[in-house]
C-alpha positions in Angstrom: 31.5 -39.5 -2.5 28.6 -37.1 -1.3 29.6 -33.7 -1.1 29.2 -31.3 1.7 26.6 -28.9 -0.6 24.6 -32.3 -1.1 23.9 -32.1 2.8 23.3 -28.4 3.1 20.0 -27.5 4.6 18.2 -24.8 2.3 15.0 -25.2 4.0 15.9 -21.4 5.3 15.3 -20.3 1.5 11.4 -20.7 2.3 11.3 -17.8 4.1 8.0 -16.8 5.9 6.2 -20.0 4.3 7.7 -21.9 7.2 5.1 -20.4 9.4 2.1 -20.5 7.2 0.8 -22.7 9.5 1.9 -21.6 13.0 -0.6 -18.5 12.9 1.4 -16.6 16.2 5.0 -16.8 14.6 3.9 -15.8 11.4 1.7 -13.0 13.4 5.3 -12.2 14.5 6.8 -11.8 11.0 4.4 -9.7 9.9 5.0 -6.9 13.0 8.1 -7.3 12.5 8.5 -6.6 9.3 6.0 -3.7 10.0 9.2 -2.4 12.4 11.7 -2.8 9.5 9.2 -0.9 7.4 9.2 1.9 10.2 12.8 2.0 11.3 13.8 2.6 7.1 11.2 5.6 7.3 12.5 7.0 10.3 16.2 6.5 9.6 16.2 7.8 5.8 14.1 10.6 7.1 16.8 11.8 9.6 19.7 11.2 7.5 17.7 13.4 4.6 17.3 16.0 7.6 21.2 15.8 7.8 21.7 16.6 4.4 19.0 18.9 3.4 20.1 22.4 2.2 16.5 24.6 3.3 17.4 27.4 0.5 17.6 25.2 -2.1 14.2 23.6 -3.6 13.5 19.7 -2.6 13.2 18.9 -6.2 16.9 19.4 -6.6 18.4 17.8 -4.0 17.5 13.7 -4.2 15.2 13.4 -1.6 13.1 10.6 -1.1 11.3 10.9 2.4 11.4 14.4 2.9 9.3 15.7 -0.5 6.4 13.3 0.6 6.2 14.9 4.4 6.3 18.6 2.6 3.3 17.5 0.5 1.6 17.0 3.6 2.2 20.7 4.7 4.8 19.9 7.0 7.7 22.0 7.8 7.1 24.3 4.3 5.6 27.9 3.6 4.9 29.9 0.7 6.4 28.3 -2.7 7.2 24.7 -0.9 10.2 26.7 1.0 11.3 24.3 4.0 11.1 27.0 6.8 11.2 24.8 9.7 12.9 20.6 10.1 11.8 20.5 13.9 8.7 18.9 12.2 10.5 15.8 9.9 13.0 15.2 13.1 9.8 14.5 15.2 8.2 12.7 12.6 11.6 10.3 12.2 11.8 9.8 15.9 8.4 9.1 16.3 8.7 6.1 13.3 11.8 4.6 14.9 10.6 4.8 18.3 7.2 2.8 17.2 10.0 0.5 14.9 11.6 -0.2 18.2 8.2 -1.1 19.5 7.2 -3.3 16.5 10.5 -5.2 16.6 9.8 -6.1 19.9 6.6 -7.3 19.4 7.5 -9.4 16.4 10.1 -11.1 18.7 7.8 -12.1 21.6 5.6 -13.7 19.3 7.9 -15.3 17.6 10.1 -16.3 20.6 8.2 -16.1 23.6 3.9 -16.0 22.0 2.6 -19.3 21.6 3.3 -20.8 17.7 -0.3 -21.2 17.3 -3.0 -18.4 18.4 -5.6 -20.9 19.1 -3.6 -21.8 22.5 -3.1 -18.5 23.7 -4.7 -17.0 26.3 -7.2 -14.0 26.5 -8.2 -12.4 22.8 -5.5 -14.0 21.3 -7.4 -17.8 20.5 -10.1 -15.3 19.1 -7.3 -14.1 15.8 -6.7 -17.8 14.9 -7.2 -19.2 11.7 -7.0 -21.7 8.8 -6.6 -21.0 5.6 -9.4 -23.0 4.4 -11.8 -21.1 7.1 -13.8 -18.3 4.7 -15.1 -16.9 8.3 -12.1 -16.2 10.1 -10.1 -15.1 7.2 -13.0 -12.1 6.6 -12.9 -11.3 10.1 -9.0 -9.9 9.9 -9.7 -8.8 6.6 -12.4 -6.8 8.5 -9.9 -5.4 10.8 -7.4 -4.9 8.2 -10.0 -3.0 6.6 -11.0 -0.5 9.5 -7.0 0.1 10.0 -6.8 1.6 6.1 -10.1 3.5 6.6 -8.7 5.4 9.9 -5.3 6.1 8.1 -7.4 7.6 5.1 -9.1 9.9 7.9 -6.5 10.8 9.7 -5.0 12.1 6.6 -8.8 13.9 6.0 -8.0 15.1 9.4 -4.5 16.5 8.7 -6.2 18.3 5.4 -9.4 19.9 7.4 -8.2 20.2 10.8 -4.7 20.0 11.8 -2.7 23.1 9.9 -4.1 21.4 6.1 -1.5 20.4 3.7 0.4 22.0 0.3 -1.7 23.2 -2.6 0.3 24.4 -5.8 -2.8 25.9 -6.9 -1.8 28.4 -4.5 1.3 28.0 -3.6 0.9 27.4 0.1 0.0 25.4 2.6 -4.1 25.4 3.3 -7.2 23.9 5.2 -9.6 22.1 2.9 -12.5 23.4 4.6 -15.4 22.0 1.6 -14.3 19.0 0.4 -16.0 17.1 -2.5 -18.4 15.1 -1.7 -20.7 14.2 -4.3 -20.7 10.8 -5.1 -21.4 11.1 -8.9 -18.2 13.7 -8.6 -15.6 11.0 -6.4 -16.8 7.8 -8.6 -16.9 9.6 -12.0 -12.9 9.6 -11.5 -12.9 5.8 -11.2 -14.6 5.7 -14.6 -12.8 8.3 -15.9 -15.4 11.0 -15.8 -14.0 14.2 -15.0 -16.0 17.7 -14.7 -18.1 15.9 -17.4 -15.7 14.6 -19.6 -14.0 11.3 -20.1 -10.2 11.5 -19.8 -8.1 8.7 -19.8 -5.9 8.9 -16.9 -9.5 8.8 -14.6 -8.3 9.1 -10.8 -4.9 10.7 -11.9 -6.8 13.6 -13.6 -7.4 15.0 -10.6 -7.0 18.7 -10.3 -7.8 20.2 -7.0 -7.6 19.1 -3.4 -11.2 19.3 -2.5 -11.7 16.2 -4.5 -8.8 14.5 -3.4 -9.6 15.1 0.2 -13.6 14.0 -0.4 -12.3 10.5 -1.9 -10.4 10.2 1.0 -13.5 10.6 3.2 -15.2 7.9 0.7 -12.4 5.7 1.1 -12.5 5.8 4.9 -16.0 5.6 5.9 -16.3 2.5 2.9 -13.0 0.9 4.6 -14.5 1.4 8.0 -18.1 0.5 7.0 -16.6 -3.2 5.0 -14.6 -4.1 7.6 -16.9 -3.9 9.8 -19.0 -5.8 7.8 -16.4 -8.7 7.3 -15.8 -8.8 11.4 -19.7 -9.6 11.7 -20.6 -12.1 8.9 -18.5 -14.3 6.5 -18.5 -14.7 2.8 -21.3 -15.3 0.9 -21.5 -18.9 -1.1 -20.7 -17.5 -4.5 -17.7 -15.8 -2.5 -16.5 -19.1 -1.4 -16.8 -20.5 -4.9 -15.0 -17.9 -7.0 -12.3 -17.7 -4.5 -9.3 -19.9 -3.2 -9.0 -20.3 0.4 -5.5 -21.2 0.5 -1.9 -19.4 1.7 -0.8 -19.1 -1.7 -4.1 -17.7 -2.7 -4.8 -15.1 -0.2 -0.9 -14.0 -1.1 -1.5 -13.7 -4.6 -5.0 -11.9 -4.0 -2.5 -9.2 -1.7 0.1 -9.1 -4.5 -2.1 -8.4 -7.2 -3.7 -5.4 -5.1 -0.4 -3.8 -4.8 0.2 -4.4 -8.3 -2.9 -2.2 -9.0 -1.7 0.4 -6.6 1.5 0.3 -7.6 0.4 0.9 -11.2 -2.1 3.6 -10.1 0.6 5.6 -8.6 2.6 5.6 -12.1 -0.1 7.2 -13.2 -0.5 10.2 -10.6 3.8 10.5 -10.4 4.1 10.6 -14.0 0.8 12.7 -14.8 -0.3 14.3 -11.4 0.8 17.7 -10.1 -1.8 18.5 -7.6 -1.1 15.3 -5.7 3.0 15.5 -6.6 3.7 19.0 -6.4 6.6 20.1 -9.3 8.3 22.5 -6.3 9.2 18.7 -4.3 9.7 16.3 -7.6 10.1 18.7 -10.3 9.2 18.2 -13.5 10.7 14.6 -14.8 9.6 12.2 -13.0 11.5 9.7 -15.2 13.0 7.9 -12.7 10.0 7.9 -10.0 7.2 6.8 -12.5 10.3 3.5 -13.4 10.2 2.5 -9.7 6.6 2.3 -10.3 6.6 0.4 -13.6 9.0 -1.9 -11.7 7.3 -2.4 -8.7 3.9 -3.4 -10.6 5.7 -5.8 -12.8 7.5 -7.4 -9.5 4.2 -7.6 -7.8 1.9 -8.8 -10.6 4.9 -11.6 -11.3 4.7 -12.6 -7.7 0.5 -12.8 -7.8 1.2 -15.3 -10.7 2.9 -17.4 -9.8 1.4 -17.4 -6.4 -1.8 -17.8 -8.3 -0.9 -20.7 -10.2 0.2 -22.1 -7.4 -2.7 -21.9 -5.3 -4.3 -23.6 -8.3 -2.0 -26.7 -9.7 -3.3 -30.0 -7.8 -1.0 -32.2 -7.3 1.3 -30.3 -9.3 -0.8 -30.0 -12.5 -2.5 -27.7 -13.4 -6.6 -27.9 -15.4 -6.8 -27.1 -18.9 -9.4 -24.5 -18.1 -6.7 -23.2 -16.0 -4.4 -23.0 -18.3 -6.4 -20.6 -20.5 -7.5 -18.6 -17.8 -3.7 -18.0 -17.0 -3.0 -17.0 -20.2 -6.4 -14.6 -21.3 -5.2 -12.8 -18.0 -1.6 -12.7 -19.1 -2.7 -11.4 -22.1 -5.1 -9.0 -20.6 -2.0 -7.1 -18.4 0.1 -7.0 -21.5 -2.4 -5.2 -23.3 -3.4 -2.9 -20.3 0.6 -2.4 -20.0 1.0 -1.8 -23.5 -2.2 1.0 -23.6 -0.1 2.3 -20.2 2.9 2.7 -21.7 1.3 4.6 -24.6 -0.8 7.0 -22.7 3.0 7.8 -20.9 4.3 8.7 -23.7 2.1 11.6 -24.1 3.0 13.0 -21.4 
């Protein structure tokens, strides 16, 4: 006798790898998810709004959404004091409108866009791809590229131009009118050269917004400046070699940059004040620098096993790939080991 669960149809489990190769659905996906990503901003940040007691310091009352607008000299004065929430109830409209927007763009191209970009009409044939097509897959990294470096100015912009953002150096909100931007200065931090010193925390040592905003300016005008770059030429042949131009690949490449990032910003939460100010997160950051930790772990889990995916053949996977796996396993435990040290100092 078959059962009924022996005829269920799991194929639902997959997820978003159903449409790895119908490049317009899986286009739609990924807006839509963008408008999830929006509408939880927007909605936390209004209920926050609802809740939010202005007399009594941010880093007391739980907040999530609401410290990280302040930071950005939004809605607070002199000591981090919120003196004004017409500012974050904007700011929450504005991300559930544009979630509203997102959501139904997601559904036309997943409902009404064609499956496949290559038989739309207009620009759309010109976003196709394959994953096994080193050309095409630069050219939307290259505009994926010129869409971080334009955030990364716009927040240069918010710092020099429009009303600048929280210092705790000072204790106010103020324009960065000189920011850093000596290049043996901004890259000294990646090495962990700072004012002429090494210090292990490198980026997170950071003391002073003038060289926070001038990496910023790096970061955009390199962002801009690559993708551009990608949109106009393709991968160069030792590119092509090193690299797996595959779904699972390209996945794992994503998952093991936000791993980085995700383990970057442990760093600056648990060490930073200039960046975190103590008047919105206070001073233990326990439980902020643990959603970090975790975060990392998840991602660099999921670039794994993406990773060895991408790689097996016919389900097995080369001896010399074997070792690779496990010298890079070994690798992040010892750089999570050294991590968890240097936390402990702090």
């Amino acid at each position: 006798m078959t059962s009924g669960s022996s005829r269920q149809d799991w194929s639902w489990l997959a997820g978003n790898a159903r449409l790895i190769d119908l490049s317009g659905q899986l286009l739609g996906a990924h807006i839509a998810h963008a408008g999830l990503i929006m509408f939880w901003a927007g909605s936390i940040t209004l209920l926050e709004i609802s809740k939010l007691v202005p007399s009594q310091p941010l880093s007391e009352q739980g907040l999530l959404v609401l410290p990280q607008l302040a930071r950005l000299g939004w809605g607070v004065g002199a000591g981090g004091e919120v003196v004004d929430t017409y500012p974050y109830f904007v700011i929450g409209m504005l991300h559930l409108a544009a979630s509203a927007v997102l959501g139904a763009g997601g559904l036309f191209h997943v409902f009404r866009g064609p499956a496949v970009l290559k038989d739309g009409a207009g620009r759309a044939a010109k976003f196709h791809y394959e994953w096994s097509e080193p050309k095409k897959l630069g050219f939307i990294l290259g505009h994926h590229l010129i869409f971080l470096g334009v955030a990364a100015l716009l927040f240069v912009a918010k710092a020099m131009i429009f009303g600048g953002i929280y210092d705790p150096v000072v204790g106010d909100v103020r324009v960065v009118s000189e920011p850093t931007l000596s290049p043996f200065t901004i890259f000294g931090y990646i090495f962990g050269f700072v004012d002429g010193k090494w210090n292990p925390l490198g980026m997170a040592a950071v003391d002073n917004l003038e060289d926070v905003i001038g990496g910023h300016i790096w970061v955009g005008v390199m962002c801009i400046a690559g993708g551009a770059w990608h949109i106009v030429t393709e991968p160069f042949d030792w590119a092509k070699q090193f690299f797996i131009f595959k779904g699972d690949a390209i996945l794992s490449y994503s998952l093991a940059a936000l791993a980085l990032m995700a383990f970057t910003s442990l760093y600056f939460v648990n060490f930073n004040t200039t960046v975190f100010p103590t008047e919105f997160y206070g001073l233990d950051r326990t439980g902020f620098t643990g959603v970090q930790f975790a975060l990392c772990v998840t991602f660099l889990g999921g670039h794994v096993w993406h990773a060895l995916k991408a790689k097996s053949e016919g389900g097995v996977l080369k001896e010399e790939d074997k070792f690779s796996a496990f010298m890079a396993g070994f690798l992040v435990l010892a750089v999570v080991a050294i991590g968890l040290v240097l936390l402990s100092f702090s």
